[in-house]
C-alpha positions, -999 to 999 in steps of 0.1 A, spaced: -14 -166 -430 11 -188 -446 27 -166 -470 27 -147 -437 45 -167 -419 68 -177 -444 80 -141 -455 87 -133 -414 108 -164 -410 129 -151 -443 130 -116 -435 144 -129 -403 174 -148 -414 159 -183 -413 177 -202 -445 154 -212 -468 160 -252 -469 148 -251 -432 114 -232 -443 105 -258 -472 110 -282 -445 88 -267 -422 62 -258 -448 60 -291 -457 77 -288 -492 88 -317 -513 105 -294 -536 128 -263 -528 116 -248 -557 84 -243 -547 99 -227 -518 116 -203 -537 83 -190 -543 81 -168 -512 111 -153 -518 91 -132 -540 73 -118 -508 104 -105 -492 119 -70 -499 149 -56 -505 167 -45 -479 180 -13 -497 145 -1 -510 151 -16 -546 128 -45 -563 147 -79 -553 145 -104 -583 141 -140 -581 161 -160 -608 
């Protein structure tokens, strides 16, 4: 439920500082994480650097 949650509130615009906030993160990094979870827009494989 909180990969979930996470992925909506990205696919939805909100910026990703605000979401390790609200998830409690001490790092942005492992934030970053559940930008793994979110597709590409135009149908291709997103990467995550």
């Amino acid at each position: 439920m909180r990969h979930s949650h996470a992925r909506h509130l990205l696919m939805n615009g909100i910026p990703i500082n605000y979401l390790s906030r609200r998830l409690g993160h001490s790092s942005i990094q492992t934030t970053l994480i559940y930008l793994e979870l979110v597709p590409d827009p135009t149908g291709s494989l997103a990467t995550v650097p």
